[in-house]
C-alpha positions in Angstrom: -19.0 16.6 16.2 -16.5 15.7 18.9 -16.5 12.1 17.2 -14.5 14.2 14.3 -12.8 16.2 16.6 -10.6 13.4 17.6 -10.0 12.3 14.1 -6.4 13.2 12.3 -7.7 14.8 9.8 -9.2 18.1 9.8 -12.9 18.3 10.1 -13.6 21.1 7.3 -11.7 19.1 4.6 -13.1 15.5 5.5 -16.2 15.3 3.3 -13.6 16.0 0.4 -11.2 13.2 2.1 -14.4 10.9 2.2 -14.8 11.1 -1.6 -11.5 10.7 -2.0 -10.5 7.3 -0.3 -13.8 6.4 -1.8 -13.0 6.8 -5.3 -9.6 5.2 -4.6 -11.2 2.2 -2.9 -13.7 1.7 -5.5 -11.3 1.2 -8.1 -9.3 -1.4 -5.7 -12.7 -3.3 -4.7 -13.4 -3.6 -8.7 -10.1 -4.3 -9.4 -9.9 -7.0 -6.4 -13.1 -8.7 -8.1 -12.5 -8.2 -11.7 -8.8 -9.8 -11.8 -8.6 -12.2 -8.6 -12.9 -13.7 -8.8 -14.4 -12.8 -11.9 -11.0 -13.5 -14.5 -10.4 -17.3 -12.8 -14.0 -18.1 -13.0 -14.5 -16.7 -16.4 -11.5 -17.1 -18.8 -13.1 -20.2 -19.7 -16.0 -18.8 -21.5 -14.3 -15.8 -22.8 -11.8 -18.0 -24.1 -8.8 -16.7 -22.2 -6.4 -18.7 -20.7 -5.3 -18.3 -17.0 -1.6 -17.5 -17.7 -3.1 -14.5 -20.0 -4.9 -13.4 -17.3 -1.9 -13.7 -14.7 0.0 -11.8 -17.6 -2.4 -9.2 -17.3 -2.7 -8.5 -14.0 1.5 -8.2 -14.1 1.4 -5.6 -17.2 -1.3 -3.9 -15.3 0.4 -3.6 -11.8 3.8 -3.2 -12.8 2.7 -0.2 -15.1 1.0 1.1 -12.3 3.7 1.2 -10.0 6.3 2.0 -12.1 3.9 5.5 -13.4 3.3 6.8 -9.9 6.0 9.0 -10.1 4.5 10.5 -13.6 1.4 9.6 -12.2 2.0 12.0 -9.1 3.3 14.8 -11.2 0.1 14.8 -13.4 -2.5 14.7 -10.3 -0.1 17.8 -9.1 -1.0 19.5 -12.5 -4.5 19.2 -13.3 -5.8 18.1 -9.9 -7.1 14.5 -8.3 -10.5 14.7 -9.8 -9.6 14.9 -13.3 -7.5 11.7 -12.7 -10.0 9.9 -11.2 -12.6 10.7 -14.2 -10.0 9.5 -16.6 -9.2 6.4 -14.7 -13.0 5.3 -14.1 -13.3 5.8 -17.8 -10.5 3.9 -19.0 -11.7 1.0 -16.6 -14.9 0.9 -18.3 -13.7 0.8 -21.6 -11.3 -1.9 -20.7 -13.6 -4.4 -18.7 -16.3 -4.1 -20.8 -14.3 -4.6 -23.9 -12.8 -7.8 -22.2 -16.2 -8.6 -21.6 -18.0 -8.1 -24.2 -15.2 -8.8 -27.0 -12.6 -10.6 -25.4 -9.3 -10.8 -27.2 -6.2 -11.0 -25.2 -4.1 -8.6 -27.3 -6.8 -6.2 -26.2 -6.7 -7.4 -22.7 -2.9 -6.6 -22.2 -3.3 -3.3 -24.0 -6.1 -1.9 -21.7 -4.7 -3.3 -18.8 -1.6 -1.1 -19.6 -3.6 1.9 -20.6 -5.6 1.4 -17.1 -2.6 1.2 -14.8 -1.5 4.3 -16.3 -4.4 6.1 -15.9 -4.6 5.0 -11.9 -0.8 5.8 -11.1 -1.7 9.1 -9.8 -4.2 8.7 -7.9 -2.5 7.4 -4.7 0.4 9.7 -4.3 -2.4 12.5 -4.5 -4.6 10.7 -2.2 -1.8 10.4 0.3 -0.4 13.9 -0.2 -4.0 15.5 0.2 -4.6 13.0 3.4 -0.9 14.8 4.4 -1.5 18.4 3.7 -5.3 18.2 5.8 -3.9 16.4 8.6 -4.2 17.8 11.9 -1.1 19.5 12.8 0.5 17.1 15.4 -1.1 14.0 14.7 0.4 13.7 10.7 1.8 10.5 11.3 -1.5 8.9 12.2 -3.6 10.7 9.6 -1.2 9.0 6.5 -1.0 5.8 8.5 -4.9 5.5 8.6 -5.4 6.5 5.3 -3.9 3.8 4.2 -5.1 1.3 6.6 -8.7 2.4 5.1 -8.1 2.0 1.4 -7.3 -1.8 2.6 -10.8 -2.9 3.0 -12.1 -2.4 -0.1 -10.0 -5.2 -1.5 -11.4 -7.5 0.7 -14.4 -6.2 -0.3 -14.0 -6.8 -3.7 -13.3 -10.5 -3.1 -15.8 -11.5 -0.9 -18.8 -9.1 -3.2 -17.1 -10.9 -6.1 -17.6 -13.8 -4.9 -20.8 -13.9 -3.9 -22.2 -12.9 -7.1 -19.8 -15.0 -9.3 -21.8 -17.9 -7.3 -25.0 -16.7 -7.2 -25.3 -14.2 -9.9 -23.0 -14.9 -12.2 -24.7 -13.1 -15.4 -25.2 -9.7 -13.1 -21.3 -9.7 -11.9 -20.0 -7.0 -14.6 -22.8 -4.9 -13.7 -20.9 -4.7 -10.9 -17.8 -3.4 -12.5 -19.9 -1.0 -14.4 -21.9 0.6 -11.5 -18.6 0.6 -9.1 -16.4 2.1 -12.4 -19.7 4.6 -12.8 -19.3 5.7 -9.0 -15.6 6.3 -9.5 -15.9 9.0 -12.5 -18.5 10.3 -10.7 -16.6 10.8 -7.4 -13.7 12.1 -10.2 -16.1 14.7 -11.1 -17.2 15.6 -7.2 -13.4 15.7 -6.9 -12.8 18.9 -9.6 -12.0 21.4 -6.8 -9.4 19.3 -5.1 -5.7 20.7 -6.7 -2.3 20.5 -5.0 -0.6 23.6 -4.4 1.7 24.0 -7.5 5.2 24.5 -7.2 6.4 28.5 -7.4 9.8 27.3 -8.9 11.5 24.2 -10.2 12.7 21.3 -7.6 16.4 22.3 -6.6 18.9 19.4 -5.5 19.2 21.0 -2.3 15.3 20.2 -2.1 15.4 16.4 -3.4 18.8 15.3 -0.8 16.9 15.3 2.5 14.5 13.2 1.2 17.0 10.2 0.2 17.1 9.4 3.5 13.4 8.1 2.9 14.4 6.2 -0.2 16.0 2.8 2.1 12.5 2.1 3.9 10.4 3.2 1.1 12.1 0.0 -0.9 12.5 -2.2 2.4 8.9 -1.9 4.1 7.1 -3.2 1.2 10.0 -5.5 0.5 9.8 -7.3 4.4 6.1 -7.7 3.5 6.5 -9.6 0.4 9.7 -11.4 1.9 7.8 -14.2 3.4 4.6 -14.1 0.8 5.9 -17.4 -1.1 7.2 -19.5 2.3 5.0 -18.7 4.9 2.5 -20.8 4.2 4.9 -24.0 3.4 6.8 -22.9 6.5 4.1 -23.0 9.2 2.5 -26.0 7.5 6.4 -28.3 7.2 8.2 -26.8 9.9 6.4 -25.6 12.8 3.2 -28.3 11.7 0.6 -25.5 12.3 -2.3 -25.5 10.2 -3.3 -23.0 8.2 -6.4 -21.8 9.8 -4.1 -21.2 12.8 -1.6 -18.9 10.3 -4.7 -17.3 9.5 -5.9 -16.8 13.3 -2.6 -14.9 14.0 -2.2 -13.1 11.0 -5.6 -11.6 11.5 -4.8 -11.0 14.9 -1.8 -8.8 14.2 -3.6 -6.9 11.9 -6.0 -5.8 14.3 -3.4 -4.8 16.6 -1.5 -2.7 13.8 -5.2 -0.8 12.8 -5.9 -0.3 16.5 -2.6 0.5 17.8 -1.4 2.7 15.2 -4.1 5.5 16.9 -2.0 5.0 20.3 1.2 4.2 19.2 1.3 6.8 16.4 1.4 9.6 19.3 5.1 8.7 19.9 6.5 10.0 16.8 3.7 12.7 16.3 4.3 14.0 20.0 7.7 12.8 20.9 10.4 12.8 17.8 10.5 10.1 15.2 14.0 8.2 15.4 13.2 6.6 18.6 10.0 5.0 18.2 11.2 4.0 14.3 14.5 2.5 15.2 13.2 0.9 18.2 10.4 -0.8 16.5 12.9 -1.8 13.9 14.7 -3.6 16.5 11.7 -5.2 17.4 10.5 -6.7 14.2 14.4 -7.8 13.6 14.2 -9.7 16.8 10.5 -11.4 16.2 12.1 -12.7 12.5 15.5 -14.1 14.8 13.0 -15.9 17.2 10.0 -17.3 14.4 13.1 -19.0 13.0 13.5 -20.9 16.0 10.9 -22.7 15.0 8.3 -21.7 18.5 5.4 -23.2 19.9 2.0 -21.9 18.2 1.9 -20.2 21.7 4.9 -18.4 21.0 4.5 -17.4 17.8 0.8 -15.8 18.6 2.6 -13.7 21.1 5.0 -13.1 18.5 2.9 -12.0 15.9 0.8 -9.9 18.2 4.0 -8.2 19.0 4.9 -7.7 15.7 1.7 -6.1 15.3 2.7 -3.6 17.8 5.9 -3.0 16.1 4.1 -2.4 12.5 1.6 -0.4 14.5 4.5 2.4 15.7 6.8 1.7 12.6 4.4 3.2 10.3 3.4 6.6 11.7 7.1 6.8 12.6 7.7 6.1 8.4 4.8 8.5 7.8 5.7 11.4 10.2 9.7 11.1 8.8 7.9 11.8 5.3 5.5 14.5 5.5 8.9 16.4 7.5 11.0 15.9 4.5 8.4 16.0 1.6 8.2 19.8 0.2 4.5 20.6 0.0 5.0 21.8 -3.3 5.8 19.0 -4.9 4.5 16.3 -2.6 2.8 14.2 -4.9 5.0 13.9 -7.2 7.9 13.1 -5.4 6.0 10.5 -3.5 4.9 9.1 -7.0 8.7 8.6 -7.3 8.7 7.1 -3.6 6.1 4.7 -4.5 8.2 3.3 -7.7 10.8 2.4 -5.2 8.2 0.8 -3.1 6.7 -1.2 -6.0 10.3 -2.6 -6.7 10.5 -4.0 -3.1 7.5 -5.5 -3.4 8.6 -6.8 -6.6 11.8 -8.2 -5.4 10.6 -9.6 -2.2 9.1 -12.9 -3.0 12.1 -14.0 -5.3 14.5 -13.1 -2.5 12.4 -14.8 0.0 12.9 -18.4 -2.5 16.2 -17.5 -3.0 17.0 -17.5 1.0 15.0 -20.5 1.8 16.9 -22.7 -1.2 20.5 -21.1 0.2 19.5 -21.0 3.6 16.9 -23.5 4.5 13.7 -22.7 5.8 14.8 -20.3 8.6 16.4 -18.3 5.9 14.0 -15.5 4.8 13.2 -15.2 8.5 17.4 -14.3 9.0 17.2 -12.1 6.4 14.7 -10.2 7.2 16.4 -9.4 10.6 19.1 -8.4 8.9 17.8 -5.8 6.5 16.0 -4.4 9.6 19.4 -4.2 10.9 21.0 -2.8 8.1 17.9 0.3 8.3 19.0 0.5 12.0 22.2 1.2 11.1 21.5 3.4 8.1 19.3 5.3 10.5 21.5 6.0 13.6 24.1 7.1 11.3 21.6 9.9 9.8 20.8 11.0 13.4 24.4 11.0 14.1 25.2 13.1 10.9 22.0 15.9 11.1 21.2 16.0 14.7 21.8 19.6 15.8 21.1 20.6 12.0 17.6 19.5 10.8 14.5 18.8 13.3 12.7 15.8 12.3 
């Protein structure tokens, strides 16, 4: 018991936390397999071409992301586990009608209908995980909760493909049994409701929280910046191979899982502006000095540092949230959060070409320093302006 003592989120409420990140990381580790292993290898035989299947997965995602803030409201209304029946049901009618029948009208259709019926389930998981954390150590508990839903898409991959290779005919039992678990866990998940809101949202509500609105686009944004010319760029330029891209990028995100438990105290303990515009700073100087083109060396150290920086930048965003968020209509409003999100990771790759074609190679790396610059900026100026007024 003094194992859970130390964790973030409160004790009493974990076993409905458990079941909740697992029915959110089910559906990712069966959506990991189904569209990025079992789709590739299959199209052939179900007579579905690969852009089809690219198609879907951008009808699918894109409808996710741009329903959260729907998505949010509904979880808020008739509670997480009714969503999460509904979703695991609409999966299984879409993968095993895929399956069984395939036909790509039906395939874009139900990949639609799916993303829709998942769009809620994240603002609620996250606004649950927010509302249970331990009070003093919020930052952590949202950071984490995320970190952990990560896995399971890994998962999904590397479960995919070992039975696409071994097992092929047995791999949509998969789906089925992991889709099964999730309506399941939906149904476990009845008695989990957010608070409902006493009166309608006033403005006076919703204007604290557009401070939030320039990192929710620009955090997902930096880290889909460099998803198109980071391979080509330690590959060309800095003649590293990729096995060494993949030693530091693993690397970092050990130090980011690990040191968010340390580093999160800062913002939890000690304010939040420091600790966020500091490691804002940080990351805008790593970008400055990767496009300098370092040693392999270097850029380890530099990556590992930039792990730290992730690792205090995102309790610091998390802890700024749950202070501005009303409780009341939490999910919701971070449904809305999470559209803005899913634009920057929309946007990021394109601008990342766009910068390396205008700017050379070192281009994305520059402009990435200089939207962390811009949020420093944006941020001091919001101290400035509320300090005295509002304690965040």
């Amino acid at each position: 018991m003094k194992a859970l003592d130390k964790l973030p989120w409160q004790k009493q409420n974990f076993p409905q936390f458990l079941a909740m990140l697992s029915t959110l990381g089910l559906l990712e580790f069966t959506r990991s397999a189904f569209f990025w292993v079992y789709m590739p290898f299959s199209s052939n035989e179900l007579g579905l071409s690969l852009s089809l299947v690219g198609l879907a997965w951008v009808v699918h995602s894109l409808t996710e992301a741009l329903s959260r803030g729907i998505g949010g409201f509904l979880v808020q209304r008739i509670g997480f586990g009714a969503v999460g029946v509904l979703s695991g049901l609409v999966g299984l009618l879409a993968l095993s009608g895929t399956i069984l029948h395939p036909n790509g009208w039906f395939l874009l259709a139900s990949m639609l209908l799916w993303g829709i019926s998942i769009s809620g389930l994240q603002p609620g998981y996250l606004s649950f995980a927010s509302r249970i954390a331990v009070p003093g150590r919020e930052g952590r508990a949202i950071a984490y909760s995320q970190f952990l839903v990560m896995p399971w898409i890994g998962l999904g991959w590397v479960l995919g493909t070992f039975f696409i290779k071994n097992l092929p005919e047995n791999t949509p039992i998969v789906f089925f049994v992991a889709l099964g678990l999730v309506t399941l866990l939906g149904l476990i998940s009845l008695g989990v409701r957010e608070p409902l809101p006493k009166q309608s949202l006033s403005l006076k509500q919703l204007l604290p929280v557009l401070i939030i609105v320039p990192t929710a686009f620009a955090q997902l944004f930096l880290q889909n910046l460099f998803n198109l010319v980071i391979l080509k760029f330690t590959l060309t330029q800095l003649k590293f191979t990729e096995w060494q891209l993949y030693l530091a990028i693993g690397l970092a995100a050990v130090v980011v899982f690990l040191g968010a438990g340390v580093l999160g105290r800062l913002p939890d303990r000690k304010g939040i502006w420091l600790p966020l515009v500091t490691s804002l700073g940080a990351l805008a100087a790593i970008f400055l000095l990767i496009a300098q083109r370092p040693s392999y060396p270097y850029f380890l150290l530099l990556c590992l540092l930039g792990g730290v920086a992730f690792a205090t930048f995102v309790p610091s965003w998390n802890a700024l949230l749950i202070r501005l968020l009303p409780i009341e209509n939490r999910a919701a409003i971070w449904g809305s959060l999470m559209m803005v999100e899913g634009l920057g990771a929309a946007t990021g790759p394109a601008v990342g070409g766009f910068l390396w074609d205008w700017l050379g190679p070192s281009g994305p790396f520059w402009g990435g320093a200089v939207v962390c610059g811009l949020l420093i900026i944006f941020y001091a100026y919001v101290y400035w302006r509320i300090r005295g007024k509002v304690t965040i």
